[in-house]
C-alpha positions in Angstrom: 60.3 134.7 171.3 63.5 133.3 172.5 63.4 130.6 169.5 62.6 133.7 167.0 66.0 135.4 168.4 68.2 132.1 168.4 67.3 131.6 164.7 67.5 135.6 164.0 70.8 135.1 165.2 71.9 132.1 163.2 70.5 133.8 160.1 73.3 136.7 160.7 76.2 134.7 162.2 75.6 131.5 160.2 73.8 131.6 156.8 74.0 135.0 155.5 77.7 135.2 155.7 78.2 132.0 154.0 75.9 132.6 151.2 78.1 136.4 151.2 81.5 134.6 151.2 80.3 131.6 149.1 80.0 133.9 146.8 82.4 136.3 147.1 84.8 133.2 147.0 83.1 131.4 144.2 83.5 134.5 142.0 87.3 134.8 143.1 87.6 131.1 141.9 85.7 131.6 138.3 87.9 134.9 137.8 91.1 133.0 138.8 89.9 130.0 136.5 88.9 132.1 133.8 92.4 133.6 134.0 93.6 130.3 133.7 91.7 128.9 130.9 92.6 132.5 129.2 96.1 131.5 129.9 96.4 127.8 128.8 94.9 128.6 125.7 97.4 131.4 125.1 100.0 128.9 125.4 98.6 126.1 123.3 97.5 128.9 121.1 101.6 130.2 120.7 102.9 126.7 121.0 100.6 126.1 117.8 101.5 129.2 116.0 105.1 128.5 116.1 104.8 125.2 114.5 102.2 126.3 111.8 104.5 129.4 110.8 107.8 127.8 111.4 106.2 124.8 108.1 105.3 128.0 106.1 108.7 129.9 106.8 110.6 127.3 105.9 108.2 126.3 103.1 108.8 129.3 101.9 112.3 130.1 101.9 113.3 126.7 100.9 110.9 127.4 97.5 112.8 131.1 97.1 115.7 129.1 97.3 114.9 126.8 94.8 113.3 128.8 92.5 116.6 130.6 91.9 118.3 127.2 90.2 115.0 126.1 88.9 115.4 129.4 86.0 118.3 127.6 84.5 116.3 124.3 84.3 113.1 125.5 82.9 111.7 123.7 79.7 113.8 121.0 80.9 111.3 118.5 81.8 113.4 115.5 82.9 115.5 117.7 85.4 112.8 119.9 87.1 110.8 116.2 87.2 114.2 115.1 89.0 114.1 118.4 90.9 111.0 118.0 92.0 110.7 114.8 92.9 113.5 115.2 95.2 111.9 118.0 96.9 109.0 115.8 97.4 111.2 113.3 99.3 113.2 115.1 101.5 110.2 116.1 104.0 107.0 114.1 104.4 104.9 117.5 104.6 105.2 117.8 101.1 101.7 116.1 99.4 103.0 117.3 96.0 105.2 120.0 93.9 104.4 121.5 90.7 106.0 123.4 87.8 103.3 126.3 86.9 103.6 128.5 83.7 102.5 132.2 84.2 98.8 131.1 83.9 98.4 128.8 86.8 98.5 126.0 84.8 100.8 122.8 86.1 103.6 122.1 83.3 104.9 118.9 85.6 105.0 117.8 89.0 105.2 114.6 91.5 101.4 113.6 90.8 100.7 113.1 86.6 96.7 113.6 87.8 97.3 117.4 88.2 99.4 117.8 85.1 97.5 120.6 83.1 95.2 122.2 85.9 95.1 125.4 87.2 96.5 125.3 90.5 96.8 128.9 91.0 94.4 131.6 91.1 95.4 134.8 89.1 95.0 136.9 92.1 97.7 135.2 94.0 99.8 134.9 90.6 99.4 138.8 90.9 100.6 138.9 94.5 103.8 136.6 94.0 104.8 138.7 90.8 104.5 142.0 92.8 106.4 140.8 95.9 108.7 138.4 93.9 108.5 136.1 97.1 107.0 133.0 98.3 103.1 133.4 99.0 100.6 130.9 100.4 97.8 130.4 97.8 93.8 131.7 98.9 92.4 129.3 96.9 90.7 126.4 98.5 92.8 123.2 99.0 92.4 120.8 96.6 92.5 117.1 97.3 95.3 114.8 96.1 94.1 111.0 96.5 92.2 111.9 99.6 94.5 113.9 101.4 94.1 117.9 102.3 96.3 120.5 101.4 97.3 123.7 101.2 99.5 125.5 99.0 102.6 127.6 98.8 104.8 129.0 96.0 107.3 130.7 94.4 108.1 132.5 91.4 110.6 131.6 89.4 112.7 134.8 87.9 115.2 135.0 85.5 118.1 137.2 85.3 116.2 140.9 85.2 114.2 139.4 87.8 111.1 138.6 85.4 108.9 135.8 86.5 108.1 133.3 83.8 106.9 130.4 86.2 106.5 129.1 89.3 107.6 126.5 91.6 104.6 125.4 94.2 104.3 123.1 97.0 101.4 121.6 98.4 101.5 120.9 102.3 100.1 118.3 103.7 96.9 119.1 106.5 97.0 115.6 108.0 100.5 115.5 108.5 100.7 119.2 110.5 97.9 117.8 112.2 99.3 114.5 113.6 102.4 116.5 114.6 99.8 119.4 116.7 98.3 116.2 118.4 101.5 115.4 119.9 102.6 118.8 120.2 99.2 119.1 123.1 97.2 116.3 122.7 93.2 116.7 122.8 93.2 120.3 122.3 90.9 121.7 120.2 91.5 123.9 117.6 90.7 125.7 114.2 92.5 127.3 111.6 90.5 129.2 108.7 91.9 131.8 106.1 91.1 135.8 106.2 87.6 134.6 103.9 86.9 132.9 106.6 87.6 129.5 104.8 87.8 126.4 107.2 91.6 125.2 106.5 92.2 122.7 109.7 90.2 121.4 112.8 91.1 119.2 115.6 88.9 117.8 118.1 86.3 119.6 117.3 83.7 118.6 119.7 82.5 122.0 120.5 79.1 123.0 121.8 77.2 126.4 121.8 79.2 127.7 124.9 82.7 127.0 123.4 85.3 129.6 124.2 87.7 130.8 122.0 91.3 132.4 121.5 92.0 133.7 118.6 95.8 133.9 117.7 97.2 135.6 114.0 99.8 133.8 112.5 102.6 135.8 111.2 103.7 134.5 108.0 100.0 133.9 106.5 96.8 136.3 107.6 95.2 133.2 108.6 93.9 133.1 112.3 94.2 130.0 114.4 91.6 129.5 117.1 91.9 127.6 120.3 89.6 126.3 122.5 89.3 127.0 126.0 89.0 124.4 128.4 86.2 123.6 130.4 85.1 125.6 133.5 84.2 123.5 136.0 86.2 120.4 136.8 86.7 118.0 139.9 89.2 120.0 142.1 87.3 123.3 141.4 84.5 122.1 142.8 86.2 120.2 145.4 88.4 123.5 146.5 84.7 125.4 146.6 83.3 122.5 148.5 86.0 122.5 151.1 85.8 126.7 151.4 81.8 126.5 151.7 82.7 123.7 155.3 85.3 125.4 156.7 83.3 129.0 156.3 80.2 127.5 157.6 82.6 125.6 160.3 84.0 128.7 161.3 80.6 130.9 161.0 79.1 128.3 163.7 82.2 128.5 166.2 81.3 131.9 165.9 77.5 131.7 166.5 78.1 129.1 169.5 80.7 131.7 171.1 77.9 134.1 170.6 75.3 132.0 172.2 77.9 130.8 175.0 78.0 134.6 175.6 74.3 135.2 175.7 73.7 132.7 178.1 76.6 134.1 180.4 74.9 137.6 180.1 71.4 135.7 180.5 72.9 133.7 184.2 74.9 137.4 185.3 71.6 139.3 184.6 69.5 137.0 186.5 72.4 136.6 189.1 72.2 140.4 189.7 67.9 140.3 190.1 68.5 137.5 192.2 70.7 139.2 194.3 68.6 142.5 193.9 65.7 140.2 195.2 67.5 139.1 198.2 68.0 142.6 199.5 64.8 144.0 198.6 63.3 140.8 200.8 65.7 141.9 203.7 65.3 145.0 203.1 61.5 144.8 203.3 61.8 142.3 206.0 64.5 144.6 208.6 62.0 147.6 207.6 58.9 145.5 209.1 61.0 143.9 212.0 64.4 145.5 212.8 62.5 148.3 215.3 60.5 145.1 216.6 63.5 143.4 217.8 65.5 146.4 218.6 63.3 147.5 221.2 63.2 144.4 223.3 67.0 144.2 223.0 66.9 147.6 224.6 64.7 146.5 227.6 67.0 143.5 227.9 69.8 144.8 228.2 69.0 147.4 230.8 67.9 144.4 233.2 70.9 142.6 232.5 72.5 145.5 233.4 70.9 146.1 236.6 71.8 142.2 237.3 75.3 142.8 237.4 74.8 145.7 239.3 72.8 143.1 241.8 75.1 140.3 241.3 78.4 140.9 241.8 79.6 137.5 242.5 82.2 136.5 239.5 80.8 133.6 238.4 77.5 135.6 237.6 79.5 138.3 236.2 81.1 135.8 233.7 77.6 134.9 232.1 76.7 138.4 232.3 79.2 139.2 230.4 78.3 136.5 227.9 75.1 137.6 227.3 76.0 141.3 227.0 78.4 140.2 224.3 75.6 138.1 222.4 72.9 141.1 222.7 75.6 143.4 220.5 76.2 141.0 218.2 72.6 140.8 217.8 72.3 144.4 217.8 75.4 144.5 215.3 73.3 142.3 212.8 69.9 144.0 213.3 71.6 147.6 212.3 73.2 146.1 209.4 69.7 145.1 208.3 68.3 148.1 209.0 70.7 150.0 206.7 69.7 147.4 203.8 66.1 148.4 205.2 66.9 152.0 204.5 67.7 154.2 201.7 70.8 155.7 201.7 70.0 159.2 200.7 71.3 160.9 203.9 72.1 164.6 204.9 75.9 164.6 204.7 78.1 166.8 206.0 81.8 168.1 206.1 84.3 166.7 208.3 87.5 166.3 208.8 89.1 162.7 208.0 91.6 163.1 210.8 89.2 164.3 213.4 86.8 161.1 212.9 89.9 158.5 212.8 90.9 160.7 216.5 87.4 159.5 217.6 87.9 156.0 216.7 91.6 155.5 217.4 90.9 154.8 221.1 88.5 152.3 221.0 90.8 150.6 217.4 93.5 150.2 219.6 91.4 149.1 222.5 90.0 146.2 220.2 94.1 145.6 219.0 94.5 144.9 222.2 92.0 142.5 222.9 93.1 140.6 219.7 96.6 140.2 221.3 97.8 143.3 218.3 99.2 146.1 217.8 97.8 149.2 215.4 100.5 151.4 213.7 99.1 154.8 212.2 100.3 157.1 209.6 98.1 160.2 209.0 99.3 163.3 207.1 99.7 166.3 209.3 96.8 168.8 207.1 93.1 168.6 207.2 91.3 165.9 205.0 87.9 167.3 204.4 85.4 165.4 202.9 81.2 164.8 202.4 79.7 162.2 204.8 77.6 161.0 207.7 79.9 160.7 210.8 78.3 157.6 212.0 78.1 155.8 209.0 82.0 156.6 208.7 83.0 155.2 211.9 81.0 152.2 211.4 83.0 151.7 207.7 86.5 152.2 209.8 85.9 149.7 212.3 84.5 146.9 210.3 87.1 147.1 208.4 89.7 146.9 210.9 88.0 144.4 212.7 87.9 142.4 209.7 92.1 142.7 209.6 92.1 142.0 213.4 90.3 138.7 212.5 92.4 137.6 209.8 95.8 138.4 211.4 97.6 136.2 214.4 98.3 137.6 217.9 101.3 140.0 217.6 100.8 141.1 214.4 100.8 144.6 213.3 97.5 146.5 211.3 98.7 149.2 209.9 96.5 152.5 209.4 97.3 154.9 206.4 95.4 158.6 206.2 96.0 160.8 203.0 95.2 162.3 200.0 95.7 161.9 196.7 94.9 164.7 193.6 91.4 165.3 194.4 90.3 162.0 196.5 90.8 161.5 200.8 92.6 158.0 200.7 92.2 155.5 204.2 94.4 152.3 203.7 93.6 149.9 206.1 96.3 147.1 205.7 96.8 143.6 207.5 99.4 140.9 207.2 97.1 138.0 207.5 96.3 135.0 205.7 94.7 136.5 202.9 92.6 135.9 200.1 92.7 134.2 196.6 91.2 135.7 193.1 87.6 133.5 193.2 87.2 134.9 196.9 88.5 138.3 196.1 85.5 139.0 192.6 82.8 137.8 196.0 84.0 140.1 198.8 81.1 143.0 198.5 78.2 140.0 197.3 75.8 140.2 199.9 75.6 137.6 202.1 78.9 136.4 201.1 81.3 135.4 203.8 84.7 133.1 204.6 83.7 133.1 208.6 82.4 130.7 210.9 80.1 132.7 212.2 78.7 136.4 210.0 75.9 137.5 207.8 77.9 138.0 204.7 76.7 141.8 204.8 79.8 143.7 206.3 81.0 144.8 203.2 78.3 144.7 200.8 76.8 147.2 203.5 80.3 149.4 203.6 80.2 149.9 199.8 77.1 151.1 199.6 77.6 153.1 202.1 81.1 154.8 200.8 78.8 154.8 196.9 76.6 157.1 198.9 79.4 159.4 199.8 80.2 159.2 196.1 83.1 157.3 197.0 84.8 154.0 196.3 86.1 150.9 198.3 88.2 148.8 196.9 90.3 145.4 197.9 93.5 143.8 196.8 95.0 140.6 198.4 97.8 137.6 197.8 97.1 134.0 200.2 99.5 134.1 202.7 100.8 137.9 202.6 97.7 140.1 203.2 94.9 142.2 202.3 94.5 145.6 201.3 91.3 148.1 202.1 91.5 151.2 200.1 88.6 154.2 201.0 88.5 156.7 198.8 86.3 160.0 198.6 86.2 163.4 197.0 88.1 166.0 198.5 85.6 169.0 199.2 87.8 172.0 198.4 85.1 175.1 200.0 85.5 173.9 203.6 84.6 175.4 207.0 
């Protein structure tokens, strides 16, 4: 049963909240990493897009430019050849340029292979005419001795703005693709037309759970696509790893400070039927012998008494005395037993505080005085009235201040305190003796717990539960080497005779 618990517990403290946080935590990390793969790819995604649309803007304007002094060469085959081929030289993007009549069809241009083929589709021809600006061609790219382009022109428009050719430009793919690489290298990418036609790919190792982010271009309605990158990589798991042992690290602090507690619970609980054990055995014990041994005492000490009646001499007086002394202490001890015996549901009564203390002050003062001390008293002037046994009151009182008598030197002062406070009689019995530390101060009221020579340990243990029974409390404070403190306290009873 007890292993069934321990692991019960460790299933709670231990495992369940680390397989609850692992994943809490693990799906904090994919969201952040998500974020960042969203993220990265974004920027490679922008950093691309700038560079394909800054080739095509400039593409473009440079061919609008162009166009305008190509109208004033046109027909002339050896200057737009001229024209041409200088366009083709000043920027290694170029893979060709072409002089196209109104029908598509290339008059002239950098590569002699191409003369005479349509290069343009009527359905872009349409769209340049209409906007009367540079337009990237739909077609597919063509290939020009093994290298892939794509292609951009503009129309060339005389002076009432009539088209009546066209200058184009083929751009080369492998060209814009070495200068993505080094752009951000090993990023994978794609870039196909609005038809969905495949114009570029890089690094295209890409499996069936490839990620992508699509980004529009801005000066063609092609999309570019970028790969995300991969989930999981070495310091992801390792951060997961390192969260997973310091949670179950921490989880199993936890459990052991739980167990550490449980087993301080376990020892106090058995502590307290340990001690309940003790006083049931005494109690059972005085109950069976306490009358048994009272009685003889009795008859003992009425002979001894009717010695020192017969024996006057001093000497015998001196042993008589002795003995007298050691038959109450034994007394003493067998009535503390007895109340342990007893239960202490008693009839109670009303007194008067004062009145009681007035009983006891004479023979207080007359034990002050055989410690060598003096007792100083300080008792409020109106009644006190409170629920108790008389006896059982007395007995509290002296103990008490015998106990201060014992831990004080000769000439030292006890001093007596009778009062009330809100609805509670308060009896402060206070010596200046040596005192007592914290360890000894939590053991005080354990039964047979004591710091003398010579005592049962029962003194106090049997004055609290004697003051519990009138309802009322008994408490101790003390410092080594300045004194201890016995505060009484009981309900004040306000209907009184």
């Amino acid at each position: 049963m007890k292993t069934r618990h321990k692991f019960t517990t460790y299933l709670l403290i231990v495992i369940l909240p680390l397989i609850i946080l692992s994943i809490i935590y693990w799906r904090h990390l994919d969201k952040s990493i998500q974020k960042e793969r969203q993220e990265q790819a974004e920027w490679a995604g922008s950093v691309y897009r700038d560079y394909i649309d800054q080739v095509i803007g400039e593409t473009k304007k440079k061919l609008e430019l162009l166009s305008l002094s190509s109208s004033v060469l046109y027909m002339d085959d050896n200057r737009t050849e001229h024209l041409m081929k200088w366009i083709m030289d000043t920027d290694p993007r170029y893979a060709g340029v072409y002089w196209i009549n109104m029908d598509g069809v290339s008059l002239s241009g950098t590569n002699k292979e191409f003369y005479h083929y349509y290069l343009i589709e009527q359905a872009d021809i349409n769209r340049a005419i209409i906007t009367q600006r540079a337009v990237v061609a739909k077609g597919k790219a063509l290939n020009n001795s093994g290298i892939n382009h794509f292609s951009i022109f503009a129309p060339i428009l005389d002076h009432e703005k009539r088209a009546h050719g066209f200058l184009l430009a083929q751009i080369r793919l492998d060209h814009m693709e070495k200068i993505l690489n080094i752009l951000i290298p090993d990023q994978t990418l794609k870039l196909k037309t609005s038809d969905n036609i495949r114009v570029l790919g890089m690094n295209e190792t890409i499996s069936r759970h490839s990620e992508w982010v699509d980004v529009p271009l801005s000066e063609v309605d092609w999309t570019l696509s970028v790969k995300k990158p991969d989930t999981l990589n070495t310091n992801n798991m390792n951060v997961f790893l390192m969260f997973v042992f310091f949670t179950f690290f921490f989880t199993h602090m936890i459990y052991t400070a739980v167990e550490e507690l449980n087993v301080r619970r376990e020892e106090k609980k058995q502590k307290v039927l340990i001690e309940r054990q003790k006083i049931d055995f005494v109690g059972t014990l005085a109950a069976s012998t306490a009358h048994e041994i009272k009685n003889p005492l009795t008859g003992i000490k009425g002979l001894i008494q009717l010695l020192v009646e017969k024996h006057p001499e001093e000497q015998d007086q001196f042993y008589y005395a002795v003995i007298m002394k050691e038959i109450d202490r034994i007394n003493s001890i067998v009535s503390e037993f007895l109340i342990l015996g007893k239960p202490m549901a008693r009839d109670l009564s009303i007194y008067d505080v004062r009145s009681i203390i007035a009983e006891l002050r004479p023979i207080i003062e007359s034990e002050a005085r055989y410690f060598n001390m003096e007792v100083t008293w300080h008792i409020v002037k109106e009644p006190i009235w409170v629920l108790c046994t008389k006896d059982q009151f007395k007995q509290i009182i002296l103990n008490t201040a015998k106990n201060g008598f014992e831990a004080m030197k000769d000439g030292e002062k006890l001093s007596i305190r009778i009062y009330h406070e809100k609805d509670h009689a308060k009896i402060d019995i206070i010596d200046i003796g040596q005192g007592l530390n914290e360890k000894e101060i939590g053991k005080v009221f354990d039964p047979f717990y004591t710091s003398k020579k010579e005592g049962t340990g029962l003194g106090l243990f049997v004055c609290k539960r004697i003051i519990e029974s009138f309802n009322g409390t008994i408490q101790l404070a003390s410092k080594p080497l300045i004194g201890t403190t016995v505060t009484i306290s009981l309900p004040l009873v306000t209907k009184h005779p």
